[in-house]
N, C-alpha and C positions, 0 to 999 in steps of 0.2 A: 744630822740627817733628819728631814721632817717627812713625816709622816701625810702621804694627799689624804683628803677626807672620802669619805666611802659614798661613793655614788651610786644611782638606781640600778645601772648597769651591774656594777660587784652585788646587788641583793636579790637581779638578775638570775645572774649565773649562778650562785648558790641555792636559788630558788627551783631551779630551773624549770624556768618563764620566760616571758616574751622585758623587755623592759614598760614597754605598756603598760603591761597588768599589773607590775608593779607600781606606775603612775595610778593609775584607775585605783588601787587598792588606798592610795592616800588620796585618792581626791572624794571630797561630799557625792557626786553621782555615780560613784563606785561602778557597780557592771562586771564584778568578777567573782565568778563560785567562792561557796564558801572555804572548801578544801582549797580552792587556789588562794582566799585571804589568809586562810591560816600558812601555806608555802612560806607566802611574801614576809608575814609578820614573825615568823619564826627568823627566816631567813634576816631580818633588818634587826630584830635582836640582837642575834649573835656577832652580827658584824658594827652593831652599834650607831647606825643608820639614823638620820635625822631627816626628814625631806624639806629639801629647800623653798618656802615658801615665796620666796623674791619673783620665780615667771609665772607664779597666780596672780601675785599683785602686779605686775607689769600687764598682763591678759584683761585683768577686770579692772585695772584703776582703783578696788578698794583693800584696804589690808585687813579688815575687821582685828584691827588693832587700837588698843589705849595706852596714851604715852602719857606715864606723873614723871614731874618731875620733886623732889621734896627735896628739903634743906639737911638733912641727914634722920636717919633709919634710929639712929641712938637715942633719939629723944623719943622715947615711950609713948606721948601724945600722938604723932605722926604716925607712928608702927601700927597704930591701935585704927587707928584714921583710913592708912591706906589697907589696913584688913579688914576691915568695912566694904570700903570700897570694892574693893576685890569679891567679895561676896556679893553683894547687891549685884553687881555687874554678871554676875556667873546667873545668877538668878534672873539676869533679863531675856539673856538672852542661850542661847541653845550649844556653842560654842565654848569649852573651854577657855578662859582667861592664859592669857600668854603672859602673866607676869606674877611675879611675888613677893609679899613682901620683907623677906629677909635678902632680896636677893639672889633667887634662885637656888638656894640649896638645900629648901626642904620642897617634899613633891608629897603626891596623894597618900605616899603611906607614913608619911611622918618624918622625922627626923634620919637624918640619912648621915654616913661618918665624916666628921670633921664638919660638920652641919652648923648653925651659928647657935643652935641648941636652943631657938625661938618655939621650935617644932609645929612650924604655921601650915596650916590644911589646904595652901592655895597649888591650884594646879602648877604644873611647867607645859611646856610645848618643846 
């Protein structure tokens, strides 16, 4: 049995809000009280809620996305390379970086379980 992924509507109804306001709460022009962000963000906690960025980039045509691709992670020169990169880029601009370099399994507070034990300081999305 699988499991459907949780939508705005299920963070919605547990918030109980408009599904809007939950769009607005994840979008840059925001436009919703503060107690209402706090609602929605609790609410997307708990339910483990991710918002789909694919009908923003469909909407504006850009993904404020960077795609590496590297010949493998394992060779220590490269690791070192794209955690560089990964900083500079956070530093240009105003957005969180959408990638990291172990891989995604360490995030802002550090090493996380079953982590690759790199314990790299780049954001997740």
């Amino acid at each position: 049995m699988t499991r459907r992924a949780v939508s705005s509507t299920d963070v919605a109804r547990l918030a109980g809000v408009s599904q809007s306001a939950v769009s607005r709460t994840f979008s840059a022009a925001g436009g919703v009280s503060a107690p209402t962000r706090r609602k929605v963000l609790d609410a997307a906690a708990a339910l483990g809620y991710r918002p789909n960025r694919i009908p923003a980039i469909m909407q504006s045509g850009r993904s404020h996305m960077v795609g590496v691709v590297v010949g493998g992670l394992d060779n220590p020169f490269y690791a070192a390379v794209l955690d560089h990169f990964a900083v500079a880029l956070r530093a240009m601009t105003a957005m969180p970086a959408g990638m990291t370099p172990c891989g995604g399994c360490c995030g802002p507070g550090g090493r996380r379980r079953g982590c690759c034990r790199r314990g790299c300081s780049a954001a997740t999305t």
